[in-house]
C-alpha positions as CSV (number, residue, x, y, z in Angstrom):
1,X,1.5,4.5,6.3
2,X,4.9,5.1,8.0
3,X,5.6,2.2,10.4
4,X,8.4,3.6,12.5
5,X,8.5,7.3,13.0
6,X,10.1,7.2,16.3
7,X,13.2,5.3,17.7
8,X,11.0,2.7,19.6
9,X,9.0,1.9,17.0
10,X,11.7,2.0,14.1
11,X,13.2,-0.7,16.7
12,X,10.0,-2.9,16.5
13,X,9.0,-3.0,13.0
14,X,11.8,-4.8,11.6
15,X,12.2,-6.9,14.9
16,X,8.7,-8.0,15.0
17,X,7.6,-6.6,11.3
18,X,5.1,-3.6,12.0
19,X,0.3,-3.1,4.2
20,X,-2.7,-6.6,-0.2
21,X,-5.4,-4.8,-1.5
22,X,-4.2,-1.3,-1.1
23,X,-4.9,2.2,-3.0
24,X,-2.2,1.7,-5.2
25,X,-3.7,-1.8,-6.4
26,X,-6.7,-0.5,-6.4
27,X,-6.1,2.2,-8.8
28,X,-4.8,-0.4,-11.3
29,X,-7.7,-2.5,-11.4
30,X,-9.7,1.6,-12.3
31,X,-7.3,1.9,-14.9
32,X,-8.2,-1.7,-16.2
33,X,-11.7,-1.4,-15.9
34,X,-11.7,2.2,-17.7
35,X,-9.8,1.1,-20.9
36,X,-12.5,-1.6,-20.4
37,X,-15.7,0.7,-20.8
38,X,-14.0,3.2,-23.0
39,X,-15.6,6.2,-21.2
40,X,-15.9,8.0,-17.6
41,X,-17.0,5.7,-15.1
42,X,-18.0,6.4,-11.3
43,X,-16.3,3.4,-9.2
44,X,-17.5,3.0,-5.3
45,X,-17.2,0.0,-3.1
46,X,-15.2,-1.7,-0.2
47,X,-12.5,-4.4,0.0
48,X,-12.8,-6.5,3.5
49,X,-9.3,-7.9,4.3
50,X,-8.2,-10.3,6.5
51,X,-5.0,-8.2,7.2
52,X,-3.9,-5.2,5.5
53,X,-0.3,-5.5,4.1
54,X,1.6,-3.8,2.0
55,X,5.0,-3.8,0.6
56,X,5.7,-6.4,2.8
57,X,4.7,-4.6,6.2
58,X,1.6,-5.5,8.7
59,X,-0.9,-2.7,9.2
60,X,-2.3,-2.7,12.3
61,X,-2.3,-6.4,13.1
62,X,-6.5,-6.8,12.2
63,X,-8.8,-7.4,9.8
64,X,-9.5,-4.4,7.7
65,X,-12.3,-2.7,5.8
66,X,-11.3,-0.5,2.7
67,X,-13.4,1.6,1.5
68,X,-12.7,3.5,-2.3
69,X,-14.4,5.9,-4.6
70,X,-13.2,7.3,-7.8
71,X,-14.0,9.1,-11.2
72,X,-12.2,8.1,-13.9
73,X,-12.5,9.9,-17.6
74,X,-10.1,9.8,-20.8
75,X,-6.9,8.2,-18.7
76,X,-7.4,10.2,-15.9
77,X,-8.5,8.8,-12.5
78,X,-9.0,11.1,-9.4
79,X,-10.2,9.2,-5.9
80,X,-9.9,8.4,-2.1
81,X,-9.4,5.6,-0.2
82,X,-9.1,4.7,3.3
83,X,-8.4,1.4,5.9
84,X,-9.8,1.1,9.3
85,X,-8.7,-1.5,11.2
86,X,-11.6,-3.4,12.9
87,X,-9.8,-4.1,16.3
88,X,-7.2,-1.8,18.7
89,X,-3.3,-3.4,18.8
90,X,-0.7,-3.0,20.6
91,X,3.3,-2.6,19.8
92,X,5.9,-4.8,21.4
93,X,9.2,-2.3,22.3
94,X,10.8,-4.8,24.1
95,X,10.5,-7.8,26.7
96,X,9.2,-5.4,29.3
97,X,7.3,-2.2,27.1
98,X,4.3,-2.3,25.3
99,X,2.9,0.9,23.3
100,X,-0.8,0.9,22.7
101,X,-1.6,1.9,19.0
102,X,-5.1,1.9,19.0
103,X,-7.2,1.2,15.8
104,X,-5.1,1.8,12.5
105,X,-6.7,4.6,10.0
106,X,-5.4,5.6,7.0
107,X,-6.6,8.2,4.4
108,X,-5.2,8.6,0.5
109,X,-6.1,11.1,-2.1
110,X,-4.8,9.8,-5.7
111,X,-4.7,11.2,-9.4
112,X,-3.3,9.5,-11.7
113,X,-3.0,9.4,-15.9
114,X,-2.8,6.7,-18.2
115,X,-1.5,6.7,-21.4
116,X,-1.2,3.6,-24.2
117,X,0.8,1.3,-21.3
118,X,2.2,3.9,-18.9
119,X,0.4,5.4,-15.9
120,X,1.6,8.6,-14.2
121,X,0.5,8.2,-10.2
122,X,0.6,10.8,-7.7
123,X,-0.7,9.3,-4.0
124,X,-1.1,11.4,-0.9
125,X,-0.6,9.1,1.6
126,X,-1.8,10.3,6.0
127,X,-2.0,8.1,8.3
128,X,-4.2,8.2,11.8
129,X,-2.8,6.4,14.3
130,X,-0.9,8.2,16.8
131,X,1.9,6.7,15.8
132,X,3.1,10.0,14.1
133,X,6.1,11.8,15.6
134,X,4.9,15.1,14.2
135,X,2.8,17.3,16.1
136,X,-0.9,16.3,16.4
137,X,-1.1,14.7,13.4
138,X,-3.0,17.1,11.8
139,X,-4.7,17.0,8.0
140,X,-4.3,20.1,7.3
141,X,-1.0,20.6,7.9
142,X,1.4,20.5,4.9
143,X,4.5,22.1,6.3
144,X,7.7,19.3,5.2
145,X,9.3,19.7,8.6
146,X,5.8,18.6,10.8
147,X,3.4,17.3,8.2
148,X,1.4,13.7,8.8
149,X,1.5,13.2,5.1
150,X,4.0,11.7,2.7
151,X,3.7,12.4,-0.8
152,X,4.7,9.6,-3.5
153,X,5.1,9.6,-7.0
154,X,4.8,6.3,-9.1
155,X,5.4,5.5,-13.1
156,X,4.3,2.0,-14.0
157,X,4.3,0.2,-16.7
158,X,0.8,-1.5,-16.9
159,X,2.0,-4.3,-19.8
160,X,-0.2,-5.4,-22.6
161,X,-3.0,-7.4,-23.2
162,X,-0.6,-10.6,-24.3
163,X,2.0,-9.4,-22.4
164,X,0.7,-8.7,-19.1
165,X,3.9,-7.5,-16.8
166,X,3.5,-4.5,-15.1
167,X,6.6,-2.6,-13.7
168,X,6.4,0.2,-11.1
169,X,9.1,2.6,-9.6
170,X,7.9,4.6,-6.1
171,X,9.3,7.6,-4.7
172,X,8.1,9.5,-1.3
173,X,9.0,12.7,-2.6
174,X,8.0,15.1,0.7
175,X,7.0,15.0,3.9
176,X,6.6,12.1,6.5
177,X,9.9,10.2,5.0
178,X,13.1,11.8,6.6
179,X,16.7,10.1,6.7
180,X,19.2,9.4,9.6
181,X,19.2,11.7,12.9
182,X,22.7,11.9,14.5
183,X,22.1,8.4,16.0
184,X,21.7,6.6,12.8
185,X,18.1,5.8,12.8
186,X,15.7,6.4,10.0
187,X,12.8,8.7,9.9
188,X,14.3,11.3,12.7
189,X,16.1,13.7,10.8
190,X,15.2,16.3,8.9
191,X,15.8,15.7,5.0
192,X,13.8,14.3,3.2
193,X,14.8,10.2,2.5
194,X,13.2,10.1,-1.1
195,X,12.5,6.3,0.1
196,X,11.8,4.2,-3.1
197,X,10.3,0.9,-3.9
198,X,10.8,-1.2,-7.2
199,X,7.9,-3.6,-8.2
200,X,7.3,-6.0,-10.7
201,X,4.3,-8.4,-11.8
202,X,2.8,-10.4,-13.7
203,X,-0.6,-11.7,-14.4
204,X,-1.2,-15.4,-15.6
205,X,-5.1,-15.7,-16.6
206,X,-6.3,-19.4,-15.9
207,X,-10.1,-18.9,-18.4
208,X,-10.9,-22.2,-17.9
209,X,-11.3,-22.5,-14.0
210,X,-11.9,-18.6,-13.8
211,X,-8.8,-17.7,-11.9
212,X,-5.9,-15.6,-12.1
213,X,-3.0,-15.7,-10.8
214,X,0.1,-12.5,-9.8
215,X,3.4,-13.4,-9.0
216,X,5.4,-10.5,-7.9
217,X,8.6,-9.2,-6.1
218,X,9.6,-6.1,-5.0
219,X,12.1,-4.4,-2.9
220,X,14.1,-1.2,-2.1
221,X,17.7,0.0,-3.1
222,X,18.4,2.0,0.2
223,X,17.4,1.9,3.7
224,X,14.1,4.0,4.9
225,X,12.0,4.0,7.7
226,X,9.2,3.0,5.7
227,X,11.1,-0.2,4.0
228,X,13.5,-1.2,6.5
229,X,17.4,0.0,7.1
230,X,18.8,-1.6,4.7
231,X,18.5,-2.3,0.5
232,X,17.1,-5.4,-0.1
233,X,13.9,-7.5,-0.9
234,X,10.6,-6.7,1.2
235,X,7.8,-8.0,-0.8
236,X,7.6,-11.6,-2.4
237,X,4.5,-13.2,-2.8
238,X,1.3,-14.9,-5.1
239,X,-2.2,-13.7,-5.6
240,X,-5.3,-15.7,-6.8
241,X,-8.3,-13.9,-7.6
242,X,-11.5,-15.1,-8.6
243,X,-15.3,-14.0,-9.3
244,X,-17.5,-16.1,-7.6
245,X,-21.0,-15.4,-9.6
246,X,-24.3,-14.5,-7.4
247,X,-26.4,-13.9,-10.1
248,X,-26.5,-13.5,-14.0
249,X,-25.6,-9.4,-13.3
250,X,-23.5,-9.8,-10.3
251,X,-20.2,-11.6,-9.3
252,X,-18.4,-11.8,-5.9
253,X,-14.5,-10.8,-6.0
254,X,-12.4,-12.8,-3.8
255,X,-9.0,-13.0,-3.3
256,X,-6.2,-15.1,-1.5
257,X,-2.3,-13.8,-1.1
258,X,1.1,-15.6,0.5
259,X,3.2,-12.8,0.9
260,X,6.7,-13.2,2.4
261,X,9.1,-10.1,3.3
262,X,12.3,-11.6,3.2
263,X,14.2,-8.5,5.0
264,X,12.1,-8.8,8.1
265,X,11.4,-12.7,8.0
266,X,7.8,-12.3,7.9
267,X,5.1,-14.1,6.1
268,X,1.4,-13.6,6.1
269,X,-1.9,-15.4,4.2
270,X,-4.9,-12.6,4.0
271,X,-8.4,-13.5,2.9
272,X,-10.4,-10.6,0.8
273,X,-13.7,-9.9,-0.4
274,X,-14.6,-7.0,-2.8
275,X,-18.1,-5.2,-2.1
């Protein structure tokens, strides 16, 4: 999920901005539905997304499907989720270089614990795209120095039924995160950057037309190559979600977002569907 893990492409994605419904998200709305049902549950589905953003950032300039399955049981949630982009797209370097970055795929393994209002989340995040400076890009290689994978740790506050604010803190705690090489760019050297995000929420329940709707804003206290080079605000924006019913037994999830990333000047509107 690293956007710029070479000089080239560090340049672009905060030139030309380089993930709404993401695993993160997704493992909230578990939680939610497990204090719900007040026992072990089995979820499975797909999210189809007009664009997959996140924290403020474009993933793979396509429509997206995002597929999710998970086992949750007494606070404790363990699953996988993945995006595959549904169409190749290519990087702007500069006026005269283009990088082909084929179709983006991303893979996460998650476990996370709830208890009362707090959730302890631990996200392995690997991304398949070629994009990746580190050799190959292979899963199975956890070494800090060459590994695809970054590892994040997250404690949110998931707020209360009459209080419904949720706060989240995010740190990438090893692997693909690094700091400044010698040059001064981000995600080339060889400690680790500890690049964190701050996020806060809150949900607004509308019963009467069915809807409801997120406000939220979050941002980064230091630069990264996953956040931009500087601290600042990355991720401003509104969701609406609401259930469209099919039949007495079955409801169809949908979902607008305006999300704006002030750092980069970006904004986008994605479209989603739950399966």
């Amino acid at each position: 999920m690293n956007p710029s893990v070479n000089g080239f492409a560090f340049l672009l994605s905060f030139l030309f901005v380089f993930p709404l419904m993401a695993q993160d998200e997704k493992v909230f709305e578990e939680i939610k539905a497990q204090k719900e049902s007040d026992g072990a549950a089995l979820n499975f589905g797909a999210d189809i997304m007009s664009r997959y953003i996140w924290r403020g950032y474009d993933y793979g300039n396509s429509p997206a499907i995002q597929p999710n399955i998970s086992l949750s049981w007494k606070g404790f949630n363990v699953g996988v989720w993945g995006s595959y982009a549904f169409s190749k797209h290519t990087l702007q370097i500069n006026d005269s270089i283009f990088e082909d970055a084929e179709n983006y795929s991303e893979i996460d393994l998650y476990i996370s614990y709830t208890f009362k209002w707090f959730t302890l989340l631990f996200v392995d995040y690997f991304t398949v795209n070629g994009l990746n400076a580190n050799d190959g890009n292979r899963y199975f290689d956890y070494n800090n120095a060459t590994t695809g994978h970054a590892f994040e740790g997250t404690l949110a506050f998931d707020g209360t039924d009459t209080f419904p604010l949720q706060l989240t803190v995010n740190t990438i705690f090893y692997g693909d995160d690094k700091d400044k090489d010698s040059t001064g760019v981000y995600g080339t050297g060889t400690k680790n950057n500890f690049s964190t995000y701050f996020e806060a929420s809150y949900t607004f329940n509308i019963s009467k037309i069915g809807v409801e709707l997120k406000p939220f804003i979050g941002g980064t206290p230091f630069g990264s190559s996953w956040y931009g080079p500087t601290a600042g605000i990355i991720n401003v924006g509104l969701t609406a979600r609401k259930t469209i019913e099919i039949t007495k037994t079955y409801g169809l999830p949908l979902q607008v977002s305006f999300i704006t990333n002030p750092q980069s000047q970006s904004a986008f509107l994605v479209f989603g569907i739950s399966l």
